[in-house]
C-alpha positions in Angstrom: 118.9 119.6 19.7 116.3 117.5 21.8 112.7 116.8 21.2 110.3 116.2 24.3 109.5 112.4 25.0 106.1 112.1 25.2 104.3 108.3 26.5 102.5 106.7 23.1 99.0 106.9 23.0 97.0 103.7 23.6 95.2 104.0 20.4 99.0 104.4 18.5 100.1 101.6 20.4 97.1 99.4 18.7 97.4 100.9 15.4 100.9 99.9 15.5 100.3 96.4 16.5 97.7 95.7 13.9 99.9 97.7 11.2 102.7 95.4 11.8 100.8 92.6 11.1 99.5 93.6 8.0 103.1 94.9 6.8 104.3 91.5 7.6 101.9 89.7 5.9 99.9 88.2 9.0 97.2 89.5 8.3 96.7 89.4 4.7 95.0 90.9 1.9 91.5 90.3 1.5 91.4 89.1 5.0 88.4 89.9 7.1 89.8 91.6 10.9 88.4 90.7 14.1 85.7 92.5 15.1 86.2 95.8 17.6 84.8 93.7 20.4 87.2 90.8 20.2 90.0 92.7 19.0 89.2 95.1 22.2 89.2 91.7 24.3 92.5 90.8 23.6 94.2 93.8 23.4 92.6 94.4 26.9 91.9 98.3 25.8 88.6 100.2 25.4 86.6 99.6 21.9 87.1 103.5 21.3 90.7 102.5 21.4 90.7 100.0 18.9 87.8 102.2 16.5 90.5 105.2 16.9 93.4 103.0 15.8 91.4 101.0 12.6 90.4 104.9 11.5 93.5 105.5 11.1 94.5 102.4 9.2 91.5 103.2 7.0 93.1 107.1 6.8 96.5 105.1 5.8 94.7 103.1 3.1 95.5 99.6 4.7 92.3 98.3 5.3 88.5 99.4 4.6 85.1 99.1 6.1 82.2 97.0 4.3 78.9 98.0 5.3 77.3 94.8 7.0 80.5 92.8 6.8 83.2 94.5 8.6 86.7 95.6 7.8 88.8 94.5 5.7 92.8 94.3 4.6 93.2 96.2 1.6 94.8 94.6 -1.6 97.1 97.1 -3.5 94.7 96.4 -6.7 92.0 97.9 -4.4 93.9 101.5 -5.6 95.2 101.0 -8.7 94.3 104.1 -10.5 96.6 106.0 -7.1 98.9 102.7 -7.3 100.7 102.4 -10.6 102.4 99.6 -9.3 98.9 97.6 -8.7 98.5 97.6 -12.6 100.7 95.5 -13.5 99.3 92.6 -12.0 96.2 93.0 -14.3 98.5 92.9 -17.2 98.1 90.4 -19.9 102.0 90.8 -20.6 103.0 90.4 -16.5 106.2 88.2 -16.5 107.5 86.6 -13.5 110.7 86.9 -15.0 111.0 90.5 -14.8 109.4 90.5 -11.2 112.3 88.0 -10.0 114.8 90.6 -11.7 113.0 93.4 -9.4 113.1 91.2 -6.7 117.0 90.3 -7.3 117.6 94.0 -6.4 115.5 94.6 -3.4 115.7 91.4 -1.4 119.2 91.5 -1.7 119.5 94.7 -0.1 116.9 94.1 2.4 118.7 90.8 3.5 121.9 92.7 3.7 120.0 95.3 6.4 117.8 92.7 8.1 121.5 91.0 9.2 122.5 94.6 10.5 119.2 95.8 11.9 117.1 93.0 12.4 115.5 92.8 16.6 115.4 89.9 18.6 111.5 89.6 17.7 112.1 90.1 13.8 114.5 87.1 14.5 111.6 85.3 16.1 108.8 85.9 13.5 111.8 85.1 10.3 112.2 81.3 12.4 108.3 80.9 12.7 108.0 81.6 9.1 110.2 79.1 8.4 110.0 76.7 10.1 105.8 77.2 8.9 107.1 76.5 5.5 109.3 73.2 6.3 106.3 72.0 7.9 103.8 72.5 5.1 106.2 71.2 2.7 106.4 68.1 4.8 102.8 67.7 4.9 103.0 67.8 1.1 102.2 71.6 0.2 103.9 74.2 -1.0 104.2 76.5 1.7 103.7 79.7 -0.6 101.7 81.5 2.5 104.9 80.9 4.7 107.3 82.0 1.7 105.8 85.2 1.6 105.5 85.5 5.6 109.4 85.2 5.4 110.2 87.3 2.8 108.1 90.3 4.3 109.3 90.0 7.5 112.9 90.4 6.1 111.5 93.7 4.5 110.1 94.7 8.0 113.5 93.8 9.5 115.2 96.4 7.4 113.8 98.9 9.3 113.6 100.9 6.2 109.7 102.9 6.4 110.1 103.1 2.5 111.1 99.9 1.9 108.4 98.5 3.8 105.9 100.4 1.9 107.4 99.4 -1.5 107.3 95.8 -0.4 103.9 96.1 0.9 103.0 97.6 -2.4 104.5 94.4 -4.4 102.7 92.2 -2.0 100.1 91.1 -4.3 102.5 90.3 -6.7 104.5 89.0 -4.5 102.3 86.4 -3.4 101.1 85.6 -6.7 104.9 85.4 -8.2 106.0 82.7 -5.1 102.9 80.5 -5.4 103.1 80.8 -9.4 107.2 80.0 -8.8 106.2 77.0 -6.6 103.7 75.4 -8.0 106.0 75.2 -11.0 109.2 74.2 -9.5 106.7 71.5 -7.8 107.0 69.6 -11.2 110.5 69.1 -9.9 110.4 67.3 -6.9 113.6 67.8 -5.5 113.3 71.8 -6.2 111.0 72.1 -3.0 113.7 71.0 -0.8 116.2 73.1 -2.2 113.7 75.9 -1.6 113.2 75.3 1.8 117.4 75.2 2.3 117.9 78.6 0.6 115.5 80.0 3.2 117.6 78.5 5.9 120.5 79.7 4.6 119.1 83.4 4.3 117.5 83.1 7.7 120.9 81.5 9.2 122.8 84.2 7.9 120.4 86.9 9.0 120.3 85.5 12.5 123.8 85.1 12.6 124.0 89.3 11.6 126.4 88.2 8.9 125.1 91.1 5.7 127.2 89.6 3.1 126.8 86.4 3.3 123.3 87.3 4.1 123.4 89.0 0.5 124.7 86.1 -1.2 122.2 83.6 0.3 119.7 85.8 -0.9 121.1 86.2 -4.4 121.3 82.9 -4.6 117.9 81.8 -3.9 116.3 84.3 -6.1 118.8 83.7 -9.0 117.9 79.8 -9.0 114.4 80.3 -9.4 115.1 82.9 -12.3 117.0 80.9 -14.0 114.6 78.4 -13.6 112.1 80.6 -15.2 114.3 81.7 -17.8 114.5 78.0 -19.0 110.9 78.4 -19.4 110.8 80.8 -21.4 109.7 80.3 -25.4 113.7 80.7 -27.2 115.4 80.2 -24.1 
């Protein structure tokens, strides 16, 4: 019935740390990662340690070394032909319409769990997201990198492996649907602002471990920028 505890590795508790932030969308990709001797500073571990941990986020397929530049976070287009997901991005045909409907689906249920599951430090990264994105929006941008900060770390809240991986999968089109979404709805001027209190309303909700009205904040929000979209459409 029981299985031994055995104390984490140093090298797992690294790779763990530095897979979180790329599931998350700290680290994103494209992005070039500190080098083993400052990364190795401020974990305050060994460079072995930190070499051992990035080979096995190259083994995962996360990030990838460059010869002469360093390593790097992997895009999900990097592996398109072993990502079928990655291909649609490339398509002439993509429609952010039918990536909000896919969205509809899983957000939905991953705001549901994030209210169930969600740790005091998932709580903590969701309110530095957004309160990142209220303050780029008051600077007069659009906050798109802070959109999708919040919206992965609801995924990572879940606790769901899978679903993290499926979101982490989307993430490039993820990113490209929210900035294509707001720079759109920017035409609008009042749409930012309602943006911004949608998040707070998912994020209040989530922090106040409510699921369903956690759901419905999250329905919400992705509804009003389909329908948006839908009103965009050629015969809409």
């Amino acid at each position: 019935m029981f299985k031994p505890i055995r104390p984490k590795r140093i090298s797992d508790q690294v790779f763990e740390q530095l897979k979180d932030l790329i599931f998350k969308g700290h680290l994103k990709p494209g992005e070039k990662m500190m080098t083993e001797r400052d990364l190795a500073q401020a974990l305050g571990v060994s460079r072995p340690t930190v070499r051992e941990a990035i080979n096995k986020l190259v083994n995962l397929g996360v990030v990838e070394h460059r010869q002469g530049q360093g390593t790097f976070v992997k895009s999900p287009s990097d592996d398109s032909e072993k990502n079928p997901l990655a291909a649609i991005i490339s398509d002439p045909e993509f429609d952010l319409v039918e990536l909000l409907e896919v969205r509809l689906g899983l957000e939905c249920n991953a705001a549901t769990l994030a209210a169930q599951r969600a740790t005091e430090e998932d709580i903590r990264a969701l309110r530095s997201c957004l309160e990142d994105m209220i303050s780029e929006v008051e600077q007069g941008g659009l906050g798109s990198d802070a959109d999708v900060c919040f919206h992965m770390a609801i995924a990572f809240a879940t606790g769901n492996a899978v679903h993290i991986r499926i979101m982490r999968s989307l993430y490039d089109m993820m990113f490209y649907g929210i900035r294509q979404n707001l720079q759109h709805l920017y035409t609008e001027p009042d749409n930012l602002e309602e943006i911004v209190r949608q998040h707070t309303a998912v994020f209040d909700a989530i922090s106040n471990r409510a699921p369903d009205a956690a759901f419905e904040a999250m329905k919400h929000h992705i509804h009003y920028v389909l329908n948006f979209f839908r009103k965009q459409s050629p015969g809409a």
